[in-house]
N, C-alpha and C positions, 0 to 999 in steps of 0.2 A: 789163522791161515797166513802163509805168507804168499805175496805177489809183489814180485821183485826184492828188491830192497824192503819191500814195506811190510811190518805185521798188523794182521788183522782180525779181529773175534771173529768175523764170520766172513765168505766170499761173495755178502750182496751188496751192491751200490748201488747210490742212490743217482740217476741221471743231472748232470746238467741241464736245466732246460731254462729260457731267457721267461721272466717276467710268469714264472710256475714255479721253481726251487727256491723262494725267495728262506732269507734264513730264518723266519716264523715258518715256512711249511716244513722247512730242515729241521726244526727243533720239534716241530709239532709228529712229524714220521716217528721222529727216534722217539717218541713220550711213550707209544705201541709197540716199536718193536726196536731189539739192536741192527743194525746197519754198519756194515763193515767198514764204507766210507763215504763221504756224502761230498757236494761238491759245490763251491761258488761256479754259477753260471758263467759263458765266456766274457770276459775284458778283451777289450779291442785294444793293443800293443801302440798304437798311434795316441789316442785318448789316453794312454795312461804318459806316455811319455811328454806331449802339451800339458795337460792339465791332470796329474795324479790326484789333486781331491775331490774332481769328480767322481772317484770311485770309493772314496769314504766310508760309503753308505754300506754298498756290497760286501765292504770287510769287515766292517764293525760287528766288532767279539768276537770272530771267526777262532779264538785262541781256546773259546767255553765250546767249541762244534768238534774239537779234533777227534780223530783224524779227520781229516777236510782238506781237501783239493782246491786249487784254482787254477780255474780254465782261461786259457791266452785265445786271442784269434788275429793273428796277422799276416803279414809277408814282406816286413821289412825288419833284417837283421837288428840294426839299429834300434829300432821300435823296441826291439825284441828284448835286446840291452838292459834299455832305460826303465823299460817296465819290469825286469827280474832283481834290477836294481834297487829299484823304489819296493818290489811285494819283498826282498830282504829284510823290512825291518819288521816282518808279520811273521807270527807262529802260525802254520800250518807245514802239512806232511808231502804234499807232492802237486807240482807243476805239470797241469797236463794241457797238450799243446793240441786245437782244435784243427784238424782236416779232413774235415767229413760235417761241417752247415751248410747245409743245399739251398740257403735262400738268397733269391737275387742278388740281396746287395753281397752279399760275401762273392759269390761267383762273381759281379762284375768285378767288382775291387783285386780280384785273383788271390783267393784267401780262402780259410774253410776248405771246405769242399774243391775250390777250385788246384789245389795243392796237389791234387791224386792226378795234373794233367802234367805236372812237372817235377818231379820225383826227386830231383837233384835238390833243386830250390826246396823241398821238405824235408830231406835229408839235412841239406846246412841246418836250416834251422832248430831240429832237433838237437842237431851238433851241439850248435852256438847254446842251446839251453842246459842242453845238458854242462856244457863247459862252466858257464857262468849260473847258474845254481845249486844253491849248495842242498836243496834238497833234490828226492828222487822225480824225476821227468818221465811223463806217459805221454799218449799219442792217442786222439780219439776220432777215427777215421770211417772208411765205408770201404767196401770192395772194389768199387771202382768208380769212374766216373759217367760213362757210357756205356761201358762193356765191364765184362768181366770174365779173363779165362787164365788158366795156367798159365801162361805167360805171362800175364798182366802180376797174376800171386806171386807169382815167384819173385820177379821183380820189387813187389810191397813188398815181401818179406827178406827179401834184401836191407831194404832201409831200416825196417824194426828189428832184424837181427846184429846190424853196423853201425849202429847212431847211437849206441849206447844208454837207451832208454831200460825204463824198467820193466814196465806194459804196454800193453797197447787195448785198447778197447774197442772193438769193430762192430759197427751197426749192421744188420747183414743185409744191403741194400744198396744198390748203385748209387751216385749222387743225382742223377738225373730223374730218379724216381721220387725226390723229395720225402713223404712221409709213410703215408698209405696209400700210396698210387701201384702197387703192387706187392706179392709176394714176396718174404722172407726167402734168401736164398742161404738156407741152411748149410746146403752141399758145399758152396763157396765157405762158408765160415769155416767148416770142418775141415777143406783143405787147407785153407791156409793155416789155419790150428796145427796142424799137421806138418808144415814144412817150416813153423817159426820157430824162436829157439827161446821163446822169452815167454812167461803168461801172456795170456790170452784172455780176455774178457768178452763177454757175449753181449750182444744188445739186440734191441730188435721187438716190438711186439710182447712182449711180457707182461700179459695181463693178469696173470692168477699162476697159482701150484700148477698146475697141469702144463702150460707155455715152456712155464721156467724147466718143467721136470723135462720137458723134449727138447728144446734147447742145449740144456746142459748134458743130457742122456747120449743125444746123437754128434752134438758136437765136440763133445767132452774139454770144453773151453774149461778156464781156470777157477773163473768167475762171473755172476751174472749182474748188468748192471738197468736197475727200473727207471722208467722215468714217467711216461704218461698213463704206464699200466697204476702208477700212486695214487694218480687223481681222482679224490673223492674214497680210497680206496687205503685208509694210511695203516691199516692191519696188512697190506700183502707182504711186506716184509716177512712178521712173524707166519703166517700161515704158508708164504713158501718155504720159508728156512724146517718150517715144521713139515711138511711133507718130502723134503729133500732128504732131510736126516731121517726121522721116523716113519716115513711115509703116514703122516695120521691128514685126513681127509677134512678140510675146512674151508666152504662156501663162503664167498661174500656177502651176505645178508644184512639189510639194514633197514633202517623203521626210522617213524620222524622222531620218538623220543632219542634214540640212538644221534641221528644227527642233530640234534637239539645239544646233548653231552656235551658233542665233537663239535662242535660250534662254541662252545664254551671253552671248554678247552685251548683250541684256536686263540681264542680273545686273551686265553690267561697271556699264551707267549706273545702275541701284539704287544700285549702293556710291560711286559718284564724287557719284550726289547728296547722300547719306546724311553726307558730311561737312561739318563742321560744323553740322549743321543740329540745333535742338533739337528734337522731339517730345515730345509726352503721354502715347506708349504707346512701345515698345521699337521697337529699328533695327532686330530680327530681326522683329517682329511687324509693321513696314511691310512690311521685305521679302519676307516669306511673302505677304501678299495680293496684292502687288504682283506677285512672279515668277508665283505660283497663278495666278490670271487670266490671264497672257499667255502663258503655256505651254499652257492650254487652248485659247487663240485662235490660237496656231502651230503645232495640229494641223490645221488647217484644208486638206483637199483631199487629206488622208495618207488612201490606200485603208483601209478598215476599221480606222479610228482608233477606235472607241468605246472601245474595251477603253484603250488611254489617258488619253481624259478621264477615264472610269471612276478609274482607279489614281490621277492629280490629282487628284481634287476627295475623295478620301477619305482626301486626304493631310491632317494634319490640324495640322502645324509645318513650320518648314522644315527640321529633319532628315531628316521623313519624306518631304516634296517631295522632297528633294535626290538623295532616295535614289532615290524612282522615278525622277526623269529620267536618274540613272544607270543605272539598270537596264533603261530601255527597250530593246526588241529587237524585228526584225521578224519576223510572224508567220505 
């Protein structure tokens, strides 16, 4: 499918999300299902322009993930420069610029999220990225920042219609509501769908087929993009894309051999990442946070799993990990 400039096998994306999209869980999504484009979490425009090989980490092989995004978050042009400057000498497909992080620090710093209270100042910026990158430029925003009405849209759709972006991806949530502090505002996504001139991408709650099928149904945005509906969950990809197109009906269901697999699995891309790569702290000590984490989030829907997370998270190296996952048993 195309969206904007960009071709893609299919219209689902995979969410940015800080210290969850890491690129073992990116490689690990796409092992289950194709993903139309997947994305480095945001870089902070300031930290990359100080110090560019702090960010190392987060790119390394990003050139084996394409199509693959990365995500910017700042508010200074400058910043903005230095950092599209230095991600030039990286293979990836498109530069997409965050406003719409509802968390403290992004608000106070006047970034993120706080971008939707000064329209002009997100406009340049888009500008300026657009101008100085030579790949295609997104925008991944919210509705609004406190409110949200026709006036407010029309206005946002101003900017994504003159800044010469390619998409834009909108959560459909105020910024002040943070994550699930309330309802999806559909209606809002649908209009401003409606009066932009560019795709449109959906976000927002996308937990399974059915989300995705109403989302895209009523909003008729371009394309949908997941991020915390993933977690624990790395079939939803294929089981939405399969009810979108054929409508065939597939549950999330999963059992401790199943996450036992999916745990393994996991650990293959850890270790394929893990080489040659350098770190600051040990390749076991990535590896334990890394498997820990995702091993708690692949119990997810297992009847009376507590007593698991339990036995994970008290795991306290990855000998001791390694052990519980071995020793898991139904109870």
């Amino acid at each position: 499918m195309k969206l904007g400039s960009l071709t893609l096998k299919n219209n689902l994306i995979l969410a940015p999300l800080m210290n969850i999209t890491t690129p073992i869980y990116r490689r690990f999504c796409r092992h289950f299902s194709e993903i139309g484009l997947v994305s480095v979490p945001m870089l902070y425009t300031k930290r990359l322009m100080k110090n560019p090989k702090s960010v190392e980490q987060d790119l390394f092989k990003i050139e084996e993930e394409r199509p693959i995004s990365i995500q910017l978050i700042g508010n200074d042009i400058n910043a903005l420069k230095s950092a599209i400057t230095y991600l030039e000498s990286y293979k990836f497909d498109v530069l997409d610029i965050n406003a719409g992080c509802p968390s403290k620090r992004a608000i106070k710093a006047n970034e993120g999220g706080a971008l939707l209270k000064d329209l002009e100042n997100l406009k340049n910026l888009l500008s300026v990225a657009v101008k100085y990158c030579s790949k295609p430029v997104s925008l991944k925003t919210r509705l609004g920042f406190t409110h949200s009405d026709m006036n407010f849209l029309n206005e946002l759709a101003k900017v994504i219609n003159t800044s010469g972006i390619s998409f834009a991806t909108i959560h459909a949530r105020l910024i002040k509501y943070r994550m699930n502090d309330s309802k999806l505002d559909l209606k809002g996504l649908k209009n401003l769908k409606q009066i932009a001139e560019i795709p449109i991408v959906g976000n927002g709650d996308v937990i399974d087929p059915y989300t995705a099928k109403k989302m895209s149904g009523y909003t008729k945005v371009d394309a949908i993009m997941i991020g915390r509906g993933s977690i624990g969950y790395p079939l939803i990809f294929s089981h939405v894309q399969d009810y979108l197109s054929n409508e065939i009906e597939i549950s999330h269901q999963n059992n401790i051999q199943l996450m036992k697999e999916h745990t393994k699995i996991y650990e293959r891309y850890i270790d394929e990442f893990l080489k040659d790569i350098s770190l600051n702290y040990s390749h076991e000590e990535f590896k334990f946070v890394e498997l820990k984490r995702n091993a708690i989030w692949l119990t997810k829907n297992i009847k009376d799993s507590t007593y698991i997370r339990r036995d994970l998270s008290n795991a306290k190296n990855l000998k001791q990990l390694k052990n519980v996952l071995q020793n898991i048993n139904e109870k």
